[in-house]
N, C-alpha and C positions, 0 to 999 in steps of 0.2 A: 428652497427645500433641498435641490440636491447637492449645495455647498453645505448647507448644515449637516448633512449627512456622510458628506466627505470627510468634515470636520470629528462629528461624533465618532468614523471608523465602525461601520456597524459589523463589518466583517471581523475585526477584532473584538466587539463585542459579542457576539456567539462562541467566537473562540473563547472568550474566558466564560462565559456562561459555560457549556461543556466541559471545562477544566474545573468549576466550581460544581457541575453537578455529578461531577466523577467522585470528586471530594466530600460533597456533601451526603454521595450513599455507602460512602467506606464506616464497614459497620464499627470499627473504636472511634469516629469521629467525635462524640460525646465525653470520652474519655478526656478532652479538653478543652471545659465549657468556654473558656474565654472564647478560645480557636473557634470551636462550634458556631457559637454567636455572632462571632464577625465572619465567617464562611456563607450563612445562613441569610444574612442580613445583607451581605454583598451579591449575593444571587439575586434575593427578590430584589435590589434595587434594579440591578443589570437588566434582568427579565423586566420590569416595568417600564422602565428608559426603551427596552424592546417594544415590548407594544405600543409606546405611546409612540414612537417615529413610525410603526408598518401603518399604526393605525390611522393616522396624521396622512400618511404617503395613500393611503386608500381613497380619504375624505378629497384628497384632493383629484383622484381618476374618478372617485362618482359625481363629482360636481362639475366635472369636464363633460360628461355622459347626460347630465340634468340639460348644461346650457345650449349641447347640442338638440338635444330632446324638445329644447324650449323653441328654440330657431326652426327647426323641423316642422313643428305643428302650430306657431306662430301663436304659442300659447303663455301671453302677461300670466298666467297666475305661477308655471311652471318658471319661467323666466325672474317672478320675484322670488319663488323658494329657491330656484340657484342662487341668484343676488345676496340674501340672507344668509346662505350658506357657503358663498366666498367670504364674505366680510368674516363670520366667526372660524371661518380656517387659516385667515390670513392672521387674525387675532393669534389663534393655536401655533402657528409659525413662529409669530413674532415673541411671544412665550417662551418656545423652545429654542430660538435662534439666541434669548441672554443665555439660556445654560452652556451654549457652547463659546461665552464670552469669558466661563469660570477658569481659565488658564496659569492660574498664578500656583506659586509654591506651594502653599498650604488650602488652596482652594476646597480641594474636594473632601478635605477634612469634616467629621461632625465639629460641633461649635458650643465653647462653653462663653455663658452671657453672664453678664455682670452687671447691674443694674443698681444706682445708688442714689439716693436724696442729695439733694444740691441744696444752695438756695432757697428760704422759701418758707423756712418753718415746717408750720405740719401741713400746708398743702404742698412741700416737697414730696413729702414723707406716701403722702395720698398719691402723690402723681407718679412717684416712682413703682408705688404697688398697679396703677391703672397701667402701667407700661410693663411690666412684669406679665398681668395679664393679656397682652395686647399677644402679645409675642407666644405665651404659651398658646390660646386660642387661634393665632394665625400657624404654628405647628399644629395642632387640633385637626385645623380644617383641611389641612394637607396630610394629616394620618402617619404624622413624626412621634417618633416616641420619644418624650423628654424626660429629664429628672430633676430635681429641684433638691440642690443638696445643701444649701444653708440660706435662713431668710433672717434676720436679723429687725423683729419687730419695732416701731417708732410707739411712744407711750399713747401719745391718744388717740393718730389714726394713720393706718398706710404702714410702709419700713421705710426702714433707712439702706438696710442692700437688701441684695439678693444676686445668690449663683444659681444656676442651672444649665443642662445639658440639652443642647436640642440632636438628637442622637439618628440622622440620617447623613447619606453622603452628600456634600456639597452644602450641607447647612452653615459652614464657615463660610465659602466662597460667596455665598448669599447673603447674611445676616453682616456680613463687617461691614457694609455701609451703612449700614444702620450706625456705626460707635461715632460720639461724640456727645455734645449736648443738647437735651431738647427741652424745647420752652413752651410753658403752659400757662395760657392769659385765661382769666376766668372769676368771675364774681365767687368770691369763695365761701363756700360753704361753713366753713369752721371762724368766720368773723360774724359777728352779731348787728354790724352796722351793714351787712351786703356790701363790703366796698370789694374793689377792681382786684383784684392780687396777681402778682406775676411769678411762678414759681420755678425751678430746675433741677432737672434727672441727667443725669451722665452717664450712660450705656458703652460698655467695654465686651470688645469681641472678640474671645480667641480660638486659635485651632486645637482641637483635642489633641494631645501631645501620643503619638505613637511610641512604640521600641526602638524607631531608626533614628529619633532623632538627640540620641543621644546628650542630656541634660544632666549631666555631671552636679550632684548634690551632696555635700558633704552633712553625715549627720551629726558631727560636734558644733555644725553653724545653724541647727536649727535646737529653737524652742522648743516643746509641745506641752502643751498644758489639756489636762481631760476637764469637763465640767458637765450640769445634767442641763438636757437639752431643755429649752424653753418654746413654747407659742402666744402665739396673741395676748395680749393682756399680760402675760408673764406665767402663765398658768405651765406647768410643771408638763410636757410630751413621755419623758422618761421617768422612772423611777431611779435608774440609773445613769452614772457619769461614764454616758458614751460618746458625748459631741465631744470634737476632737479642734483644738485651735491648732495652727503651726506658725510659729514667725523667724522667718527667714532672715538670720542676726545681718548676714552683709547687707542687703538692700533693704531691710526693714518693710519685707512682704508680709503681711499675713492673713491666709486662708481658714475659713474652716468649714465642719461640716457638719452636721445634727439631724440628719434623715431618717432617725429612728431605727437605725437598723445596728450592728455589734461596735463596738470601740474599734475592732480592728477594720473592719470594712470602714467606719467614717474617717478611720488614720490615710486607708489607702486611696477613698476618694479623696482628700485633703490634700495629697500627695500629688497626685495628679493634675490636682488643679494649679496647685504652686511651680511645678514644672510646667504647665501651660504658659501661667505666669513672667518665667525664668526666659521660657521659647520666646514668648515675644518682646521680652526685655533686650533679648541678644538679636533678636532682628530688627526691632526700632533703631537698635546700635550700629548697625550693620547698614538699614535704610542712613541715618544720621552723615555716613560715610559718605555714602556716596553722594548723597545730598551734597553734600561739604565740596566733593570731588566736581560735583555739575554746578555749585555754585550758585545754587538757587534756594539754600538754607532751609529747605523741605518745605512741606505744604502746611496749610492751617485745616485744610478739613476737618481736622478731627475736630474742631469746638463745634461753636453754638452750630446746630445742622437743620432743625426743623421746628417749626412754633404752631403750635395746636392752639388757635382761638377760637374762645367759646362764648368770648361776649368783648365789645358791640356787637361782633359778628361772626359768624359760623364759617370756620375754615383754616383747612391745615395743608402746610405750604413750608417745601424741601427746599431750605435757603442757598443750595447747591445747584440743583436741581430745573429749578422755578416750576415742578410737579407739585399742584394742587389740586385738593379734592373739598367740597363744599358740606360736607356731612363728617363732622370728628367722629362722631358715636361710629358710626360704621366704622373708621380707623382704630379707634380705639375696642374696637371689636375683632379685632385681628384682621381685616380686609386691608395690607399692606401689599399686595403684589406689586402696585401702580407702582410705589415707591421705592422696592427693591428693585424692578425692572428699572425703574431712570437711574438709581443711583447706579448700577449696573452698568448700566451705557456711559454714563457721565466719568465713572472710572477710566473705563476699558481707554474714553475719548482722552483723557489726560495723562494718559501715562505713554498714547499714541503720538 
């Protein structure tokens, strides 16, 4: 606990807390919603990161005070409530001990997901919408706020992509080991004979692209095309052409966006995402390098990373990793800590 705590800097953390709540009671602060909103948003993260390490730093002097208490009166029952309540502290440690493994460049970035059918037919299509869900429900339950700004439906069941923002701090440094590809064995539901089917999703992670990092776009080398947003089935979202495509002529990117909100707001999330895009095109180039320079022609993680079986047998298992868990429904219910926590560790260990 108190290397982790060395690590976090919690005295620097108060410090900016106080500099954010200087800021955040200056009365034109609104006058700059963007500014407002990440001022605001940066606070409560800082202040919750605060209480969860005093709070954590507590659990751990009352349960020092339990096992004395326990030794003292020579009392098993008090001795197993300390016992139970080391183990779920040490658990709470071991929790907060990955976030201070998040050290990389773009780490503490929020985090836009990209999620798309592979393989598979339309239990791709299905499986990439289950993974779609996995992830918004696993933000859900940690009380992230996401947006979901183009999903590109599959004709009879599932999509074929989907972007989305999962919009707290650290949510990149989290969610990129999740990218590559995941594989779904499963009696499929959409064959009429029950046979075996083996399907794949490929999940792409990047960091929300800030002002600092300067991604130089030329707008004579982009496309855009307006069109009216569609859902499910094809049924008509908009009355009007506000979804916004863009294709990036040199690298032949293309983003877009149909959230139901103005042409110009789904141009600017569009934008966004394509410099996301761009950002991590120029760092894969840059990783490529030095790869080249260490002579080890870079890694493969990024493909096949983890296989959800659902029949013969129940159970899904981080080909990376070797982190399994014996119940998918619960995974595919957003209950992924286990898995971000090892691939976590498994990074941190490989680049060590």
């Amino acid at each position: 606990m108190e290397s982790i705590e060395a690590v976090l800097d919690l005295g620097r953390i108060r410090a900016d807390i106080t500099a954010l709540e200087e800021q955040a009671a200056a009365p034109d602060l609104w006058d700059d919603v963007e500014n407002a909103q990440k001022v605001t948003s940066r606070l409560s993260y800082l202040q919750g990161e605060l209480r969860r390490v005093e709070s954590l730093r507590g659990r751990i002097d009352d349960v020092q005070v339990l096992f004395e208490l326990a030794e003292a009166e020579d009392d098993a029952d008090t001795r197993a409530e300390a016992e139970a309540e080391l183990a779920s502290v040490r658990k709470a440690v071991d929790e907060l001990e990955v976030r201070t493994l998040l050290s990389g460049e773009y780490d503490a970035r929020e985090a836009l997901v990209n999620i798309r059918a592979e393989a598979g037919g339309v239990d791709a299509a299905d499986f990439a919408e289950q993974l779609m869900r996995m992830y918004l429900r696993w933000a859900e339950r940690h009380g992230y706020p996401t947006e979901v700004y183009d999903t590109s439906y599959a004709e009879e069941a599932g999509i074929k992509s989907t972007t989305f923002a999962v919009k707290t701090p650290y949510a990149y440094g989290t969610l990129s080991v999740e990218q590559g590809t995941h594989r779904l064995v499963r009696i499929s539901p959409f064959d009429n004979q029950g046979r075996r089917q083996t399907s794949f999703a490929g999940v792409e992670v990047l960091p929300v692209v800030e002002q600092s990092d300067h991604v130089d776009i030329d707008e004579s080398e982009l496309r855009i095309d307006v069109y009216r947003s569609s859902g499910p089935g094809g049924q008509g979202v908009n009355t009007t052409d506000s979804a916004v495509r863009i294709t990036h002529l040199p690298t032949g990117i293309v983003v877009s966006c149909q959230n139901e909100r103005s042409q110009i707001q789904n141009r600017a999330s569009a934008m966004n995402v394509l410099q996301a895009k761009l950002l991590e095109r120029r760092r894969q180039e840059e990783q490529a390098k030095m790869d080249a320079l260490k002579g080890d022609g870079g890694n493969s993680w990024g493909n096949q990373m983890r296989s959800y079986v659902l029949h013969p047998y129940q159970m899904v298992k981080d080909l990376r990793t070797d982190h399994e868990v014996g119940n998918p429904q619960s995974v595919l219910d957003g209950n992924i800590d286990g898995f971000l926590e090892a691939g976590i560790r498994w990074r941190k260990s490989q680049s060590s």
